[in-house]
N, C-alpha and C positions, 0 to 999 in steps of 0.2 A: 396489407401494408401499403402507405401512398407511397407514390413514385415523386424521386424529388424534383422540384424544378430545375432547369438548368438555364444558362444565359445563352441569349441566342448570337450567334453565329455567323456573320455574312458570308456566303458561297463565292470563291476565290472566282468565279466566273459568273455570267448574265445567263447563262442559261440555266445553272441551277437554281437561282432567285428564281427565274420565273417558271419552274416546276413545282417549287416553293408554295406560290402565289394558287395554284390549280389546288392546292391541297389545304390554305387557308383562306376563310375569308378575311379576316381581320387583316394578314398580313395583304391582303389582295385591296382592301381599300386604303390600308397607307400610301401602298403607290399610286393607287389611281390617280390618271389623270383628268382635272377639274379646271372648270372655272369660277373664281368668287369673287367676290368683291365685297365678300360681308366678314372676311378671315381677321386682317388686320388694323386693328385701332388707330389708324395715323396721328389724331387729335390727342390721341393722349402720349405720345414722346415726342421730342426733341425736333424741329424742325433739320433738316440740313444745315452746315454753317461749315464755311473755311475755315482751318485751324491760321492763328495767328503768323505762322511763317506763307501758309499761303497769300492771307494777306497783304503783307508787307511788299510779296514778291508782287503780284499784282498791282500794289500801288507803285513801285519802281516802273513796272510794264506803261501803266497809264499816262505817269507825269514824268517821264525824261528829263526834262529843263528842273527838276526839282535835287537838289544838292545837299550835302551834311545835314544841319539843326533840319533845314527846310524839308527835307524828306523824312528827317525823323518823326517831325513834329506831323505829316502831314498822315503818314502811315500809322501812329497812336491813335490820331483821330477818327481814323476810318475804321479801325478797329475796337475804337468807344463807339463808335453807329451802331457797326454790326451788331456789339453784343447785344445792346442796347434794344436794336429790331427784335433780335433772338428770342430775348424776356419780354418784349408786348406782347410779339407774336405766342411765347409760350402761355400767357399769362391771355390774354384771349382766346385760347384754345380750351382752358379750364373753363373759364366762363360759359363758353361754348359747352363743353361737356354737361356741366351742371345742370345747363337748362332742357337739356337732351334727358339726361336721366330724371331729373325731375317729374318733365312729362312720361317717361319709359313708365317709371314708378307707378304713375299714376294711374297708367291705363291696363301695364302688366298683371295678369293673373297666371298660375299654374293651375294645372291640374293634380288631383293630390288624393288618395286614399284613405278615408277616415279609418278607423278601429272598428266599424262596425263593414266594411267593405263597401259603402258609396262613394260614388268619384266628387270630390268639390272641388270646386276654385276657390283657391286663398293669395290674396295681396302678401309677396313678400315681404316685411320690413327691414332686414339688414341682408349686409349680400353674407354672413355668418348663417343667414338661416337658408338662403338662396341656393348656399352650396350643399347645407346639410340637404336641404329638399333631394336637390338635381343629383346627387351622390347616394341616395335611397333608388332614386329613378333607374340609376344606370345598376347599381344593382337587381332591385327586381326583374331587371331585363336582363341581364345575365341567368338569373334563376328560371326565369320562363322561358330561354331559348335551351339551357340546359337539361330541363324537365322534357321540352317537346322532341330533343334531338332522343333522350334518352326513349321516351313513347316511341318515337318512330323510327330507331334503327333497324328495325328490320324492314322498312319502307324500300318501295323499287327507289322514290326518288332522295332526289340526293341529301344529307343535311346542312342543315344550314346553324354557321354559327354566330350569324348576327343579324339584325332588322333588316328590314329591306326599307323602312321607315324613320325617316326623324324622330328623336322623342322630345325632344326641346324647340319650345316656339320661340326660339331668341337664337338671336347670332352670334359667333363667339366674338363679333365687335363691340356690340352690345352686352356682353355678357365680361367684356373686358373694361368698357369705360363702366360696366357697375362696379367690377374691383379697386381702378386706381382711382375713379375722380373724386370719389369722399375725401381720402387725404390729401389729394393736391389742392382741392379745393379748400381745407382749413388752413391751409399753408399760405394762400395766396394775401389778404392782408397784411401780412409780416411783412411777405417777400416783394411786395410792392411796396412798401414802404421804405425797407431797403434800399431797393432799386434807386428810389427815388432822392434820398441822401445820399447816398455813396456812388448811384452811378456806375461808371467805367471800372471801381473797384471793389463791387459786388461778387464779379468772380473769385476775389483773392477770400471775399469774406463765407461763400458758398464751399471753395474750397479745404477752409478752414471747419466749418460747418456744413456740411453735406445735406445733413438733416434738413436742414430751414427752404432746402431747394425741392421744390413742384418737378414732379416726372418731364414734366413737356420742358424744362429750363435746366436739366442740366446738361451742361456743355461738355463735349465727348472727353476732355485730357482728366475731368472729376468722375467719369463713372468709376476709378479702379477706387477713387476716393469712397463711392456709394456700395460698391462690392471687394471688400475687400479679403484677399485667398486665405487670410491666416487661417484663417479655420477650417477650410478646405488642405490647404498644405499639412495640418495637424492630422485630419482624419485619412487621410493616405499616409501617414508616418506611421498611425498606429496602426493602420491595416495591413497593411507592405505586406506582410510574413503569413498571412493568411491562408489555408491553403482552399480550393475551390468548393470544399464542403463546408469549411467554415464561411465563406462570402455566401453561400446560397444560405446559411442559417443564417448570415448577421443581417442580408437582405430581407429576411422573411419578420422580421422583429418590427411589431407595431409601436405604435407612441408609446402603449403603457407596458410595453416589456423588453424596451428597448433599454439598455444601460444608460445610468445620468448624463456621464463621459459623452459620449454617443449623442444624446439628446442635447445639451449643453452645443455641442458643436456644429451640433445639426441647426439647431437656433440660432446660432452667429452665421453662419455660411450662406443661411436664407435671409437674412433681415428681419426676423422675427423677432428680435429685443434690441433695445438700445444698445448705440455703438458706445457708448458713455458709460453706462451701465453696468457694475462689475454682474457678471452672469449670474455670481454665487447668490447674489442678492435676492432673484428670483426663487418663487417657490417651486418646491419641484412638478406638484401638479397643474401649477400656470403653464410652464415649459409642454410638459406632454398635452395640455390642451391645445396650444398654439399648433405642437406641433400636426397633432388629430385633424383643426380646423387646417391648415395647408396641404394636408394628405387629402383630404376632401377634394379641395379648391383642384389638385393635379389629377385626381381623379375626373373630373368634368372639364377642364384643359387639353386632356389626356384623349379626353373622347371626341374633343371638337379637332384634336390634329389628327388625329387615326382617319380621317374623313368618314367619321359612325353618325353624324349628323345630317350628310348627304351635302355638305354645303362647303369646298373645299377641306383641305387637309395640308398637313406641315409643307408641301411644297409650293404652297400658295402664298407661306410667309414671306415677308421684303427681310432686312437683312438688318434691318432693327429689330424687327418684331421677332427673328431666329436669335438673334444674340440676346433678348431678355428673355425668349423660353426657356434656353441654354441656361445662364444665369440662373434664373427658378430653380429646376435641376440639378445644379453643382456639375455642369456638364463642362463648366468652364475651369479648368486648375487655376489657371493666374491668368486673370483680365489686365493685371499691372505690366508683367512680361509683354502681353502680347500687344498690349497700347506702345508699350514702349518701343516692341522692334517695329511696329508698323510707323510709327513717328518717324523711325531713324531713315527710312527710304526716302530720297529727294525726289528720285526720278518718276513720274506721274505712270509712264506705263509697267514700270515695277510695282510699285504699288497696289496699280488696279490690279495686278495681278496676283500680288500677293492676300489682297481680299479676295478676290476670286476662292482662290485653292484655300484660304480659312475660312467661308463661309460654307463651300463643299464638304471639309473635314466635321461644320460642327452641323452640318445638314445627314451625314454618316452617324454622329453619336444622339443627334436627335433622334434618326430613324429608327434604329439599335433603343434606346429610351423606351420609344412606344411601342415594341414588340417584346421590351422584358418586364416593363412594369405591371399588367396584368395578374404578371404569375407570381411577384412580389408584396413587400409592404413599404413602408416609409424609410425602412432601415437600407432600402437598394441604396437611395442618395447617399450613402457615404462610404460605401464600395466599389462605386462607378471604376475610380480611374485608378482602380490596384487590379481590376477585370483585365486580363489578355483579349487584347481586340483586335482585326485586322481596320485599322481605322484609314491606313490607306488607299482603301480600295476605292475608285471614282464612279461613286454609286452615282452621282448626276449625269455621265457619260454615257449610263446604262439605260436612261431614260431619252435620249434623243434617237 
């Protein structure tokens, strides 16, 4: 009879973690510490940008001698630049990526196993078949290190449960600007021409439409606009009552046996169908493909933050690239709540402090992520946060 999986656990102290870590490797390379510089995609999100009350304040700080209409008028305007910079800057950064993958495209090969057991090199064509590939990859290498541990348990030396090798000749930067920049790039005609009639009141129309906005352009107060929790709030309502054998079976449920319920939600909470679009609409076997193709995709995500690539790992991410992992995931309950109580702090070193200790807590449920999905299927994502966690605990503390 198999043994069922269970969710892991964080050890209320730093010294059982790292007793932990002597007994796995997997979990022993999530922590490692690295350095990289090929982890996160900068060019494909969002540059920096003042939110509009910074602005305003800033422009009072600058021009003193500027009063009523004249300070109103003069603070609009500097905040029509900004955004204004925001969208070239995003909108050459696509460009940029294009031509980056383009060539990537052009010159990238895998290596691949035909049906008859010869290794060849095949030119990917869609990053759909990219993922299928590299998601075979990471399997076979599970089977082969599982095969060799099982040969050699009775070996003096020790076993090993992961490569000591890269399997992937691509970065997960590279491996990230193949995912977003096809879409953002068919976005971009529209969205420059927007830009370019409406201007200063592009945001109001971006916000209205979410969709019509390129990764690198949208402005931080629309992301709850672009991830919106309903669907996440629903799949914790119907999970709640759960009890820990049923969470281990509804996480174990792949695309094609995973209830519609379930899948329908799973598809709205990821961005996988239009936000337009009544769900019903969709067939059912379109849904479980979509949702098979993004179980892939976090399978090879998965692997690149685990640090199983050799080339950084999740603590290498900046604090955009950790809030869209999260997001991916459903690691996030409500991106609306938490935009909003971070807004409401005036004071700059509250603030930074208040991002501090939330990008800590979502650097704990990311870590916690890539030590349970392994043992799971795609059905973990929408039992996340009905799981008892000890999420407090200041796992980045433990590594200084």
């Amino acid at each position: 009879m198999n043994k069922l999986p269970t969710f892991y656990k964080l050890p209320a102290q730093k010294s059982g973690l790292l007793q932990e870590l002597k007994s796995s490797p997997r979990l022993a390379s999530i922590w490692s510490y690295t350095d990289s510089k090929t982890t996160n995609a900068t060019r494909t999100l969002p540059i920096n940008i003042l939110s509009k009350q910074e602005i305003f304040t800033q422009v009072i700080h600058d021009y003193p001698d500027k009063q009523g209409l004249n300070l109103k008028f003069k603070q609009v305007v500097t905040y029509g630049k900004t955004i204004i910079n925001f969208y070239k800057a995003g909108i050459k950064n696509v460009w940029q990526n294009q031509s980056d993958l383009s060539k990537f495209k052009k010159d990238f090969y895998m290596q691949h196993v035909n049906q008859v057991g010869q290794q060849i090199k095949i030119k990917i064509p869609s990053f759909t078949k990219l993922i299928e590939v590299m998601s075979q990859r990471v399997y076979m290498e599970k089977v082969e290190i599982e095969t060799f541990n099982k040969n050699t348990k009775d070996d003096v030396k020790g076993i090993s449960n992961e490569s000591n090798l890269p399997i992937f000749n691509i970065t997960r930067e590279q491996f990230q600007i193949y995912k977003r920049t096809p879409s953002d790039f068919y976005k971009i005609p529209l969205f420059a021409l927007i830009c370019l009639l409406f201007e200063e009141l592009t945001p109001i129309l971006c916000y209205l439409i979410p969709e019509i906005t390129p990764s690198t352009c949208v402005l931080p107060n629309i992301l709850p606009r672009v991830w919106n929790p309903k669907a996440i709030n629903k799949l914790k309502q119907i999970n709640q009552d759960l009890t820990e054998v049923q969470m281990i079976d509804l996480s174990s449920k792949t695309s094609y046996n995973l209830d519609i319920e379930h899948v329908r939600l799973l598809c709205q909470s990821l961005r996988l169908v239009s936000r337009i679009t009544p769900i019903q609409l969709y067939p059912e076997t379109y849904l479980r493909d979509k949702l098979q193709q993004y179980y892939n995709y976090l399978i090879i995500d998965n692997y690149y933050l685990s640090g199983l690539n050799k080339d950084g790992n999740l603590w290498n991410l900046n604090d955009q690239e950790l809030i869209v992992a999260c997001l991916e995931r459903n690691l996030i309950q409500d991106i609306v709540q938490d935009t909003k109580q971070f807004n409401q702090i005036s004071d700059p070193i509250q603030k930074q402090t208040f991002q501090d200790q939330y990008m800590n807590k979502l650097r704990v449920k990311l870590f916690q992520f890539l030590v349970d999905f392994p043992h799971f299927n795609i059905g973990y994502l929408s039992v996340h946060h009905v799981i008892p966690r000890k999420e407090e605990i200041d796992l980045v503390s433990w590594r200084q």
